[in-house]
C-alpha positions as CSV (number, residue, x, y, z in Angstrom):
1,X,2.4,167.6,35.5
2,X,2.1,165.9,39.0
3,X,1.4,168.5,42.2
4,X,4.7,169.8,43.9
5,X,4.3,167.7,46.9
6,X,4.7,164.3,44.2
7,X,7.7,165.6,42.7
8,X,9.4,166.1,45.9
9,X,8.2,162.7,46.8
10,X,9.3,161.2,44.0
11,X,12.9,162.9,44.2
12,X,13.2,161.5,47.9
13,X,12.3,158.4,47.5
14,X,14.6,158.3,44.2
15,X,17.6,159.4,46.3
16,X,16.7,157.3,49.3
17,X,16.9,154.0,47.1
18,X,20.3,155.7,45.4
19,X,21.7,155.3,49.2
20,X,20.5,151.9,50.0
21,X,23.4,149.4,49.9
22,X,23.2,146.8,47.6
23,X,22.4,143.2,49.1
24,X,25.9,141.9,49.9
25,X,26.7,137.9,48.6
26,X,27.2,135.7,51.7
27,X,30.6,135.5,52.4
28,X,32.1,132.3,53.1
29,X,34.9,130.7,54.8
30,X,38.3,132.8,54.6
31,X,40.4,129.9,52.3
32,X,43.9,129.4,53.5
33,X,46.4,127.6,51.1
34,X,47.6,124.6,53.4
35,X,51.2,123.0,52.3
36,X,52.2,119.3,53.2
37,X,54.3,116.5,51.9
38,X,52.4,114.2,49.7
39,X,52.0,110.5,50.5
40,X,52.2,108.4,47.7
41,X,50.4,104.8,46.9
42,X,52.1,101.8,44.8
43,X,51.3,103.8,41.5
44,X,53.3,106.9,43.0
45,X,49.6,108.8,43.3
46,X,48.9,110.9,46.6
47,X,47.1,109.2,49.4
48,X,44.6,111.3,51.3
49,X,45.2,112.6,54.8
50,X,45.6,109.5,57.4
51,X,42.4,110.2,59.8
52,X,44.3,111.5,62.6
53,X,45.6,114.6,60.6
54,X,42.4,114.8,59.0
55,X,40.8,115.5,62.1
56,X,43.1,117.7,63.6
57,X,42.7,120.1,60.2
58,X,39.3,119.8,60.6
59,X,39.3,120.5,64.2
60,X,41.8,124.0,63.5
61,X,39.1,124.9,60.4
62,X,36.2,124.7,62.8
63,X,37.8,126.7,65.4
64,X,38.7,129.3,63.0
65,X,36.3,129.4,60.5
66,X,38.7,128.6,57.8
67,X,38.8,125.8,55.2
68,X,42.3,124.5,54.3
69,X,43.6,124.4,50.8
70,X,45.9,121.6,50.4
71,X,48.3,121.6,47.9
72,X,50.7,118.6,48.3
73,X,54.2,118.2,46.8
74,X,56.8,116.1,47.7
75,X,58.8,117.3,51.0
76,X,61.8,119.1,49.1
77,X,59.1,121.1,46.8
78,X,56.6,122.0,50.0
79,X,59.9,123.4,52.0
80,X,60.8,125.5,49.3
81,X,57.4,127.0,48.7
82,X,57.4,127.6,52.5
83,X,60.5,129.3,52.5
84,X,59.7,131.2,49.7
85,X,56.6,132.8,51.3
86,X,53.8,130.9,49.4
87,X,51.6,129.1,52.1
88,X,51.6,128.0,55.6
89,X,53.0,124.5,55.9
90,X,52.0,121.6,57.9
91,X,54.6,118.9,59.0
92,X,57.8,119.7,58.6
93,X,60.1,119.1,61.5
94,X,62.3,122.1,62.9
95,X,65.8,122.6,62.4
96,X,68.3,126.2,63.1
97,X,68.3,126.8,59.7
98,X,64.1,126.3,59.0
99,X,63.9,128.6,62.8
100,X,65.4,131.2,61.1
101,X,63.4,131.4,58.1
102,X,59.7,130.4,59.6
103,X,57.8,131.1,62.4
104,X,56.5,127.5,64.2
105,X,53.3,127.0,66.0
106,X,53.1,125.5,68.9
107,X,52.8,121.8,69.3
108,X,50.3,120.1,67.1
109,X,50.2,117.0,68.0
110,X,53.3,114.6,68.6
111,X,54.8,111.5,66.7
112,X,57.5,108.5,67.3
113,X,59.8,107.7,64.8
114,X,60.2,104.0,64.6
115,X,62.7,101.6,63.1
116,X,61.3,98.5,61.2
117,X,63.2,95.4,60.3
118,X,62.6,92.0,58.9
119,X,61.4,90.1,61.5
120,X,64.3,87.8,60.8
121,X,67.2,90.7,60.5
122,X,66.5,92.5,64.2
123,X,69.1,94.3,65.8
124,X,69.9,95.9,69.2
125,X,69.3,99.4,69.0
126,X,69.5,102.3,72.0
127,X,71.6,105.0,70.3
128,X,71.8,106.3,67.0
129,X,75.5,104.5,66.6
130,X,73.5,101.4,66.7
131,X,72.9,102.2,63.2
132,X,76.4,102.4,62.1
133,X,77.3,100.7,58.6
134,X,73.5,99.9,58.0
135,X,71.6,100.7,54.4
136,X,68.3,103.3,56.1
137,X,65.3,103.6,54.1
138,X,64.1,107.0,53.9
139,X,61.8,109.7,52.1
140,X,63.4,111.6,49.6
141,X,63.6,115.3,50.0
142,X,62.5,114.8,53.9
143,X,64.6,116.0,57.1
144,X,64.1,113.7,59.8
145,X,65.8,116.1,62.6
146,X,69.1,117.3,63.3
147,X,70.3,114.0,65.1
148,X,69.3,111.7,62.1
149,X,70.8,114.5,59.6
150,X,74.3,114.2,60.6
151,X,74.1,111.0,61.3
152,X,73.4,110.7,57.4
153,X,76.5,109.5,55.5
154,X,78.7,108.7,58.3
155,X,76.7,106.5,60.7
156,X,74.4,104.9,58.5
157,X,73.7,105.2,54.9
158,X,70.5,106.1,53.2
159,X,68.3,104.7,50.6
160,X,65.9,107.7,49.3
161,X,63.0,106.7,47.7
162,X,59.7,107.7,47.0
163,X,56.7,108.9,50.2
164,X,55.5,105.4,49.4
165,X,55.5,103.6,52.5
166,X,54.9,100.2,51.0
167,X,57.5,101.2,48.2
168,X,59.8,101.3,51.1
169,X,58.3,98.3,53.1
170,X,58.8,96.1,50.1
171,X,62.4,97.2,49.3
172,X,63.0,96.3,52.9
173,X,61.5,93.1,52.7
174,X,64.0,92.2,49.6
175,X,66.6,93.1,51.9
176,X,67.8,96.1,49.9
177,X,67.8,98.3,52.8
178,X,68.4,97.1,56.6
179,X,65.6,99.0,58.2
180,X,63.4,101.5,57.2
181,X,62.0,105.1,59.5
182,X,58.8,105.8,60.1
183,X,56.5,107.9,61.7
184,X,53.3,107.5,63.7
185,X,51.3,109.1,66.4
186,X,53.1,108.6,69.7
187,X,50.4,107.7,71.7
188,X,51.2,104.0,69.3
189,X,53.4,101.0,71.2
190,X,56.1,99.8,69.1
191,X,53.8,96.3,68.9
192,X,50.5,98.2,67.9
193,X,52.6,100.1,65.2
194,X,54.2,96.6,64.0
195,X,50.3,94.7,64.1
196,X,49.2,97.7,61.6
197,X,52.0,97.7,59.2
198,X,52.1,93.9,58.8
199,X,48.3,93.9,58.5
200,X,48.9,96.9,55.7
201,X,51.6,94.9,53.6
202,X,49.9,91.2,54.2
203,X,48.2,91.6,51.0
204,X,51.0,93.3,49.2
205,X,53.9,90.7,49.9
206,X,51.9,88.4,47.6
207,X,53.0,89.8,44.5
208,X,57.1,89.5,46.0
209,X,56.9,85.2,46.0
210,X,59.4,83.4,47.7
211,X,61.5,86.5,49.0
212,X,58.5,87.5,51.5
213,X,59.6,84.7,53.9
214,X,60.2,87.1,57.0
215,X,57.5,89.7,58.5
216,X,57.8,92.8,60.1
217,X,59.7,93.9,63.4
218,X,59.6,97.4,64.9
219,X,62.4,98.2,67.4
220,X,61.5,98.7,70.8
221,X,63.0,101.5,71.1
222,X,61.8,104.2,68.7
223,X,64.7,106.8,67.1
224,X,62.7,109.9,68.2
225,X,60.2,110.0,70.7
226,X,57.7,112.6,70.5
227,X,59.2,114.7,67.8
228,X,56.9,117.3,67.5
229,X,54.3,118.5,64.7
230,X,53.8,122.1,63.8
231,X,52.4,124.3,61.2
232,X,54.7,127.3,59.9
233,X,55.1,130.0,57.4
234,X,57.4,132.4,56.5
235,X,58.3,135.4,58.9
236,X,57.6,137.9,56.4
237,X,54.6,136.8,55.7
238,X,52.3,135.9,59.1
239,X,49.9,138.0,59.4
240,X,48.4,136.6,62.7
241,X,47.7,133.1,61.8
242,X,50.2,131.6,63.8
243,X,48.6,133.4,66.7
244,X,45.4,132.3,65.5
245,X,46.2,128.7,65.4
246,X,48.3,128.6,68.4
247,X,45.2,129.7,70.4
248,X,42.6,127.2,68.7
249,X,45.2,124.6,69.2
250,X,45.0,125.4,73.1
251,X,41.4,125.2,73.1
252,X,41.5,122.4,71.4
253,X,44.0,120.5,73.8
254,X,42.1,122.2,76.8
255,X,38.6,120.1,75.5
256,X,40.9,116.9,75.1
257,X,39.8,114.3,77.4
258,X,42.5,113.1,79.8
């Protein structure tokens, strides 16, 4: 039997490794589920994140030390989820009945909502009434703002289809609606945004024949200008991150160049 003294070694050092923590596993990034309406190509698959969002997401994550989890439905789908407490959601536009129901960041970054026409079908337009009697293009399931809203059905018609922009594009260029909406960063003139889509649907109208005779026009004048961008979740359910984001997004904005 070992002396005395090695016992009551050996019993110390037995209960001092009994109290040692065991090595912790690196914790990662916290993982936030991230909601947004899907964009869809000519097969009706999502699209990935134009650049600009991209980076702003990536910009938030860094400033947090958070990675997004994007889960992408169409617009109808993603509102109900968000109303229903699931995620945060990125995107969707503000109205009194969504203000009751979520709480909004601040500004995110801002967007134009532009008309496009066939280059040959232009029209005047400088107030929503402009659009009276006229077939609009639109994404299913998506609420372009209160003005636009009950304008629906008694200004101006609207053809719902699919978050495919060239789906849209190419309906309007067999005249089956008389314009189409859509959105892009507002810092984009109304001739930048019309050089980009006709460059995107040059090598698309080949497939139409004889019916794509006609470019693309966008309005001067865009519908909204500088309709904001936001993130939100449910009231019930923040637990800071609106806070959280609202302060990255000023740091972020502060850094911006002028």
């Amino acid at each position: 039997m070992p002396p005395p003294r090695f016992r009551y070694t050996g019993f110390l050092l037995a209960a001092l490794l009994c109290c040692v923590p065991a090595p912790r596993a690196m914790a990662g990034p916290q993982t936030v589920p991230l909601l947004i309406g899907d964009t869809l190509d000519e097969q009706g698959k999502p699209k990935p994140l134009s650049p600009i969002k991209r980076q702003l997401l990536d910009a938030i994550e860094r400033e947090l030390g958070i990675v997004f989890e994007l889960r992408m439905y169409p617009w109808a789908r993603a509102e109900r989820y968000a109303l229903d407490g699931v995620a945060l959601i990125f995107g969707l536009p503000k109205n009194a009945d969504r203000l009751h129901a979520l709480r909004y960041s601040d500004v995110a970054a801002y967007n134009k909502l532009w008309i496009v026409t066939r280059s040959d079908a232009t029209f005047r337009f400088n107030t929503i009434e402009d659009l009276r009697g006229k077939s609009i293009g639109v994404v299913r399931g998506y609420n372009y703002g209160e003005e636009v809203e009950r304008a629906r059905g008694t200004v101006f018609r609207t053809d719902e289809n699919i978050a495919s922009r060239s789906t849209r594009l190419t309906r309007l260029m067999l005249k089956r609606v008389d314009a189409v909406l859509l959105y892009h960063p507002s810092q984009q003139t109304a001739r930048e945004v019309e050089a980009e889509i006709n460059a995107y649907m040059a090598p698309r109208l080949q497939s139409i024949g004889a019916a794509a005779n006609a470019g693309y026009s966008v309005l001067p004048k865009p519908l909204a200008t500088d309709a904001g961008v936001f993130f939100a979740i449910a009231s019930n359910k923040d637990d800071g991150i609106i806070g959280r984001i609202n302060a990255a997004l000023a740091r972020i904005h502060q850094r911006a160049p002028n």
